[in-house]
C-alpha positions as CSV (number, residue, x, y, z in Angstrom):
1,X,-16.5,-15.8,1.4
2,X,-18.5,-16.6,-1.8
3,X,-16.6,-15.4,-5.6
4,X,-19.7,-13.3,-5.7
5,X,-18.9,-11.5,-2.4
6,X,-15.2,-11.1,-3.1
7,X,-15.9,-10.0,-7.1
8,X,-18.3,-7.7,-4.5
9,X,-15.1,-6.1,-2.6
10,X,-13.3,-5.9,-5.4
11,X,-16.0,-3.7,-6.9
12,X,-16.2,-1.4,-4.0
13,X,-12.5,-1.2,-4.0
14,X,-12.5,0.5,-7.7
15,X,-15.6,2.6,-6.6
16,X,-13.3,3.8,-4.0
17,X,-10.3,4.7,-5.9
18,X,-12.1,7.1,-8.4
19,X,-14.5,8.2,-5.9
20,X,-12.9,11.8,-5.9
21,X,-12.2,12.3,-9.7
22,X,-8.9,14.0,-9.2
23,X,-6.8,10.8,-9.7
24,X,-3.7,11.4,-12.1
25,X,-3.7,10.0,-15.6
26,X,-0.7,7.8,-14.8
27,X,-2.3,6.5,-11.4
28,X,-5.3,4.8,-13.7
29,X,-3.1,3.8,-16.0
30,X,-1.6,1.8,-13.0
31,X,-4.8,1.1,-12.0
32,X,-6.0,-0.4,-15.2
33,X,-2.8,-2.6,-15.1
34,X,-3.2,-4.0,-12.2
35,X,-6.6,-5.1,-13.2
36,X,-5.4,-6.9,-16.3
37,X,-2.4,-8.1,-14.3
38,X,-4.0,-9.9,-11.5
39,X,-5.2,-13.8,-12.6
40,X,-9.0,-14.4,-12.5
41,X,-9.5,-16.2,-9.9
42,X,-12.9,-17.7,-8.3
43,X,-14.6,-16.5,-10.9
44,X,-13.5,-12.7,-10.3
45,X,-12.2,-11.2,-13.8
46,X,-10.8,-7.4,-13.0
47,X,-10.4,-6.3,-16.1
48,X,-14.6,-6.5,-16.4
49,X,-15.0,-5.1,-13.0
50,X,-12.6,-2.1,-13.9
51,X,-14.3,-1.2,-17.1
52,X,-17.7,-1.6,-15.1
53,X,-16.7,0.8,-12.5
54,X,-15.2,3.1,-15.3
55,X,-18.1,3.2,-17.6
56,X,-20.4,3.4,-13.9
57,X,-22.4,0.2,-15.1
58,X,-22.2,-0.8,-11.3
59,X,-23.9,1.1,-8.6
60,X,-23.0,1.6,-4.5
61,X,-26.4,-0.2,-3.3
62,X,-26.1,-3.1,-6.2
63,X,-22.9,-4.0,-4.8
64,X,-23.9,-3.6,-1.2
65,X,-26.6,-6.1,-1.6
66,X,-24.1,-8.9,-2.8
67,X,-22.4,-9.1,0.6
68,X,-24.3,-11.1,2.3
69,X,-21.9,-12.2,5.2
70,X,-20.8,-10.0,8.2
71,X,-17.2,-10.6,7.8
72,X,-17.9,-9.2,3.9
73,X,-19.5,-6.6,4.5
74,X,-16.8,-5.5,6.8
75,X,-13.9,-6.7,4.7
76,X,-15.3,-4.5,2.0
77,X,-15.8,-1.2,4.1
78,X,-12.3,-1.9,5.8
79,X,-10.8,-2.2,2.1
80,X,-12.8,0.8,0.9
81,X,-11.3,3.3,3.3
82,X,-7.9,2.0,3.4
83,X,-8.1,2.7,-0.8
84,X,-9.5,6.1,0.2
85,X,-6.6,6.7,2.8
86,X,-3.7,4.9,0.4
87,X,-2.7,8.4,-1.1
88,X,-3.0,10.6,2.1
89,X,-6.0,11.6,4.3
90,X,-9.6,11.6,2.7
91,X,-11.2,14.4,0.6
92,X,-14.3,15.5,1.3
93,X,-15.9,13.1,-1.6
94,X,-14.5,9.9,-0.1
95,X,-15.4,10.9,3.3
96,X,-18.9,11.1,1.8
97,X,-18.6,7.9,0.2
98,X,-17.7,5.9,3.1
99,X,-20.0,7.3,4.7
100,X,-22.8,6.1,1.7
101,X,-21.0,2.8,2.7
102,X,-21.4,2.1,5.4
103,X,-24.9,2.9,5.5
104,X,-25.6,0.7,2.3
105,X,-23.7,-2.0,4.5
106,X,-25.8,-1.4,7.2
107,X,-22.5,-1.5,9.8
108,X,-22.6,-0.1,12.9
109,X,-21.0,3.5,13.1
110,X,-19.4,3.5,15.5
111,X,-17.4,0.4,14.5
112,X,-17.0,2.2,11.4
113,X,-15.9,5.0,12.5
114,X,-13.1,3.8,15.1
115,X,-12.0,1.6,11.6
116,X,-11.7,4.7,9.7
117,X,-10.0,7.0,12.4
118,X,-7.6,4.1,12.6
119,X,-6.6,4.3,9.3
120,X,-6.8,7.7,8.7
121,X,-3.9,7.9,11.6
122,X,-1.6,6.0,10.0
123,X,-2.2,7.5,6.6
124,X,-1.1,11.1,8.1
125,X,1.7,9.8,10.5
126,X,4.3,12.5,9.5
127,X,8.0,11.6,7.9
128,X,9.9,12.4,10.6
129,X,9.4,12.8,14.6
130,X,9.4,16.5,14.8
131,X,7.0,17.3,11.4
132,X,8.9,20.5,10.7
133,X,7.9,22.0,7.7
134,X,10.7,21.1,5.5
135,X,12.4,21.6,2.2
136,X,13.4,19.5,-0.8
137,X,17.0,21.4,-0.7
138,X,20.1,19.9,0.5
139,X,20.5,20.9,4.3
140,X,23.7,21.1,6.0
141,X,24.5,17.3,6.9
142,X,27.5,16.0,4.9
143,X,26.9,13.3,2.3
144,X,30.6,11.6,2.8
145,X,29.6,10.7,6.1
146,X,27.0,8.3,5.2
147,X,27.5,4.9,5.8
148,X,26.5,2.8,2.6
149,X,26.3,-0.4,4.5
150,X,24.4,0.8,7.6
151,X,21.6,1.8,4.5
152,X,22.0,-0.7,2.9
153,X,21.0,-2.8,6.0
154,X,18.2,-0.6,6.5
155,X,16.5,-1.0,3.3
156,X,16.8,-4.7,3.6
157,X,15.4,-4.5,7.3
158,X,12.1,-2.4,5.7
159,X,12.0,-5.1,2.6
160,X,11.8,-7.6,5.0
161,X,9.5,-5.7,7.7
162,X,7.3,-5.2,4.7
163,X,7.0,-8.1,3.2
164,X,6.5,-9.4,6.6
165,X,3.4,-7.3,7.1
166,X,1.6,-8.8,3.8
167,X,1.6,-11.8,5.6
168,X,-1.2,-10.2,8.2
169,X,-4.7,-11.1,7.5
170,X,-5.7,-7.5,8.8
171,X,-6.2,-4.9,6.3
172,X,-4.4,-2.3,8.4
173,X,-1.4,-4.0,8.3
174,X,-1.1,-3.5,4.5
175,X,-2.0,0.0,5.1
176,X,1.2,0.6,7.1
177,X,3.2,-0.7,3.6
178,X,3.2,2.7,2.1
179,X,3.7,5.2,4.6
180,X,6.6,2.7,6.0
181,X,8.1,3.1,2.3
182,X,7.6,6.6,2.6
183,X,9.7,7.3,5.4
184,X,12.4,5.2,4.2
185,X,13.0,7.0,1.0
186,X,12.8,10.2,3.8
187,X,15.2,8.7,5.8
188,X,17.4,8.1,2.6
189,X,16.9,11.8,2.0
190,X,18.2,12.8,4.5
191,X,20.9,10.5,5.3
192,X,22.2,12.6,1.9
193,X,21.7,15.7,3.0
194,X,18.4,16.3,2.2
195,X,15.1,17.2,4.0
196,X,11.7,16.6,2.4
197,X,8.2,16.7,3.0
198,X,5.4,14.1,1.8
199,X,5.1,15.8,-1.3
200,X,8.6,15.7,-2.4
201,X,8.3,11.5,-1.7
202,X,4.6,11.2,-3.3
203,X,6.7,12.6,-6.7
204,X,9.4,10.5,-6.1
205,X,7.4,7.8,-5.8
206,X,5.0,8.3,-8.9
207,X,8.1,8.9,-10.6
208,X,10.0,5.9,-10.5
209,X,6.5,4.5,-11.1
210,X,4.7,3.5,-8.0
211,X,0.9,4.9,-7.6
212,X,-0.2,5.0,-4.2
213,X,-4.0,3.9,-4.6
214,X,-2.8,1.2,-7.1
215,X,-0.2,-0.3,-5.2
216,X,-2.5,-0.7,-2.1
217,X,-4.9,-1.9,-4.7
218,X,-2.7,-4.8,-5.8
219,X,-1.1,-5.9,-2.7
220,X,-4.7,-6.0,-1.1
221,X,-6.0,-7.8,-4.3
222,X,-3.6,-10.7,-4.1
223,X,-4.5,-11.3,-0.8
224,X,-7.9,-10.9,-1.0
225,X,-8.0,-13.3,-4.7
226,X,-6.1,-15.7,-2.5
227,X,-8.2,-15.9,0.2
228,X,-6.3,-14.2,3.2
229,X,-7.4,-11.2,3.9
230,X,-9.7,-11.1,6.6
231,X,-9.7,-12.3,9.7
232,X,-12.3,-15.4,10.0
233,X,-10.2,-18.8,10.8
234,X,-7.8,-15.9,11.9
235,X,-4.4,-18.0,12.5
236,X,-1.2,-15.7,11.3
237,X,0.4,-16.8,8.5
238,X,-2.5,-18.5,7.0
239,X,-1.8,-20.0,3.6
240,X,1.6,-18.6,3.7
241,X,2.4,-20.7,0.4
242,X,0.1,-19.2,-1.2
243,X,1.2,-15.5,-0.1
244,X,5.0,-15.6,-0.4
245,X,3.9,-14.4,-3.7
246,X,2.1,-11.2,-2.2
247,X,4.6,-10.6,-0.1
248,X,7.3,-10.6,-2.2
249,X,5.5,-7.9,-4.4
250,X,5.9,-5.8,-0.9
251,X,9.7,-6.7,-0.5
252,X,10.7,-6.1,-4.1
253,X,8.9,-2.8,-4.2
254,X,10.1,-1.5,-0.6
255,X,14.0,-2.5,-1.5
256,X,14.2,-1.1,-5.0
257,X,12.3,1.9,-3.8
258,X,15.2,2.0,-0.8
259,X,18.0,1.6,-3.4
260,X,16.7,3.8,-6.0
261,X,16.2,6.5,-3.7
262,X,20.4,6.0,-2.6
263,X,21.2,6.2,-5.7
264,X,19.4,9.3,-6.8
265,X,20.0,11.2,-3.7
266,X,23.6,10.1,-3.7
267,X,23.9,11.8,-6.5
268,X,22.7,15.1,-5.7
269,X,19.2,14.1,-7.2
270,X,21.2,14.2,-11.2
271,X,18.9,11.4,-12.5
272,X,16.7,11.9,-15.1
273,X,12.8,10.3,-15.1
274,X,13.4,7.8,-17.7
275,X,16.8,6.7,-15.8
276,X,14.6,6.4,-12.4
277,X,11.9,4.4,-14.0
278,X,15.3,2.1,-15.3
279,X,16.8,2.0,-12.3
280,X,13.3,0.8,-10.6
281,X,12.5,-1.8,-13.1
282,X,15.7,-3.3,-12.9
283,X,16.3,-2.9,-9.4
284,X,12.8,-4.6,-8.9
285,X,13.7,-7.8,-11.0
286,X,16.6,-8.5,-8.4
287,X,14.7,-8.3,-5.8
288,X,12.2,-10.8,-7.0
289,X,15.1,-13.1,-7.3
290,X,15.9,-12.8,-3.7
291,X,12.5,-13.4,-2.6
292,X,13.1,-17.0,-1.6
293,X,16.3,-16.2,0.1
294,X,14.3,-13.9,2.8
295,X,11.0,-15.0,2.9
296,X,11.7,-17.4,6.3
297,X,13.0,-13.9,7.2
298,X,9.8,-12.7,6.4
299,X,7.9,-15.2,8.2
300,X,9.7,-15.2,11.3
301,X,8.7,-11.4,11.5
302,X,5.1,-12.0,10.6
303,X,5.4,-14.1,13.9
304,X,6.8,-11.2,15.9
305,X,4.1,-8.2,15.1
306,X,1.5,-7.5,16.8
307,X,-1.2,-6.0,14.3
308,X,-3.1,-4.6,17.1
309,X,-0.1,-2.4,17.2
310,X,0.5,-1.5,13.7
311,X,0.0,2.5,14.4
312,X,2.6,3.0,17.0
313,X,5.2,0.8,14.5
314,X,4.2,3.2,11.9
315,X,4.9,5.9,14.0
316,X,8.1,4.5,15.7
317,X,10.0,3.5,12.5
C-alpha cells in the first residue's frame, strides 16, 4: 500500500473508535497515547491524524477516496469493524457507520457482511462454556486448592498463544487477542473462587489500565505502520523481525494481565486501584524483558494456527 492509503486506514480506524460518543474519558486518554506513542512512519504522523479526527477536520467520503487499491479498501473496512467490535458487540451508531463504509468503499455486501458477522462472533463468545449469568462474589470452590504452577503455566501458554497470534497477517487474528485475555483473567477468577461476568473483566481490565478500543488500536497499528497486516504477498510470519516488537506488546500485556489478576484474586480482590495499576506496570516491564526468551516460542505457534480457524480457538480456549 501507498503512506497515503495506510495514513488512510489509520484515519478510519480513529473515525471508528469515537464513532458512538460514549467512549470513557480514560479510554481517549489511551487513545491519545497511543497516537503520540507510535513512531511516524511512511509518512503517517498519529498524533495529526488523532487531533484531525477529534476536531472532525476529516470526513468518511474524503478518506474513502484515498484508498485506491482493493486490498485497502478492504484492509480499512476489516480494521474499522474489528475497532468497532474491540470493546463488545456494535451499538447501533457503529453498525450505521460501517454500514456508511462500506458503501463509501464501494465493497461488496455481502463480503462485508460475512467480515462483520465474523467478528462480531468472536467479540461476543461468552467467558465460560455454559454463559450462566454469574456473579462477581466468591462462589464455593476453595482457593487453597489452586495450583500456583499449573496458572502460572497457563498464563505463559496465553502470553505465548497471544503473542503468537500478532504474528498473523489477518486482522481477525488480532481480534481474538482480547477476548482470549478476557477469559484468562475469568479463568483466574475462578480458579480463586470466583465467578464473573464480562463486566466484572471489562473493569478489571480498564483498571489496571488496559482500554479495549485502544489496545486493538495499537497492536493493529504496529502492524499495519510496519507493513504486515494484510494479506497480499500473504506468507505467515512475514517480516517477523520486524514484528517481534508487535508481538511482544501482546505477550507482555496477556502475561501481566494473567499475573495481576492471580495476585488480586488471590487475595480476596484486597488491592487497591493505584496498587493494580503498580502491579501492571511493573509486571509489564518483566515481561518485555522476556520477550526474546519466547519469541521462537512464539513463532513456532504462529506456524501451528490456522487463522481460518480463529473463532472456534476463541471459543475452545
Amino acid at each position: 500500500m501507498t503512506p497515503t492509503e495506510t495514513q488512510a486506514i489509520v484515519t478510519l480506524s480513529l473515525l471508528a473508535a469515537f464513532v458512538d460518543g460514549e467512549k470513557h474519558e480514560r479510554e481517549r486518554a489511551e487513545i491519545k497515547r497511543i497516537a503520540e506513542g507510535l513512531s511516524q512512519a511512511d509518512g503517517v504522523h498519529l498524533p495529526t491524524l488523532y487531533q484531525d479526527v477529534l476536531m472532525k477536520r476529516v470526513s468518511l467520503p474524503a478518506v474513502a477516496a484515498q484508498l485506491q487499491s482493493n486490498e485497502a479498501r478492504q484492509l480499512g473496512y476489516e480494521m474499522a469493524v474489528c475497532v468497532c467490535d474491540a470493546d463488545g458487540t456494535q451499538s447501533e451508531a457503529e453498525r450505521k457507520f460501517l454500514a456508511e463504509v462500506a458503501l463509501a468503499l464501494g465493497l461488496h455486501a455481502g463480503a462485508s457482511a460475512q467480515f462483520a458477522n465474523q467478528a462480531e462472533e468472536i467479540a461476543a463468545v461468552p467467558l465460560s462454556p455454559a454463559a450462566a449469568p454469574v456473579s462477581a462474589v466468591p462462589s464455593t470452590a476453595p482457593a487453597a486448592t489452586v495450583n500456583g504452577a499449573e496458572l502460572d503455566q497457563a498464563i505463559l501458554n496465553a502470553a505465548i498463544l497471544n503473542g503468537a497470534l500478532e504474528l498473523l497477517p489477518e486482522t481477525l487474528s488480532t481480534m481474538a487477542i482480547i477476548p482470549l485475555q478476557m477469559k484468562l483473567v475469568y479463568r483466574i477468577g475462578q480458579a480463586y473462587g470466583y465467578e464473573l461476568d464480562s463486566g466484572h473483566v471489562k473493569d478489571f481490565l480498564a483498571t489496571v489500565g488496559v482500554g479495549l478500543t485502544s489496545q486493538y488500536l495499537e497492536q493493529a497499528g504496529r502492524k499495519l505502520l510496519g507493513g504486515l497486516l494484510g494479506k497480499v504477498g500473504g506468507g505467515l510470519l512475514r517480516g517477523v523481525g520486524k514484528q517481534a516488537v508487535s508481538s511482544g506488546l501482546s505477550f507482555a500485556t496477556t502475561y501481566a494481565l494473567g499475573h495481576v489478576a492471580k495476585r488480586y484474586y488471590a487475595g480476596g480482590r484486597q488491592l487497591s486501584t493505584q496498587m493494580l495499576k503498580e502491579a501492571y506496570a511493573s509486571v509489564t516491564q518483566e515481561a518485555q524483558g522476556l520477550q526474546s526468551r519466547y519469541l521462537p516460542a512464539m513463532q513456532e505457534k504462529a506456524r501451528t494456527l490456522d487463522a481460518g480457524k480463529i473463532l472456534s480457538m476463541v471459543r475452545s480456549a
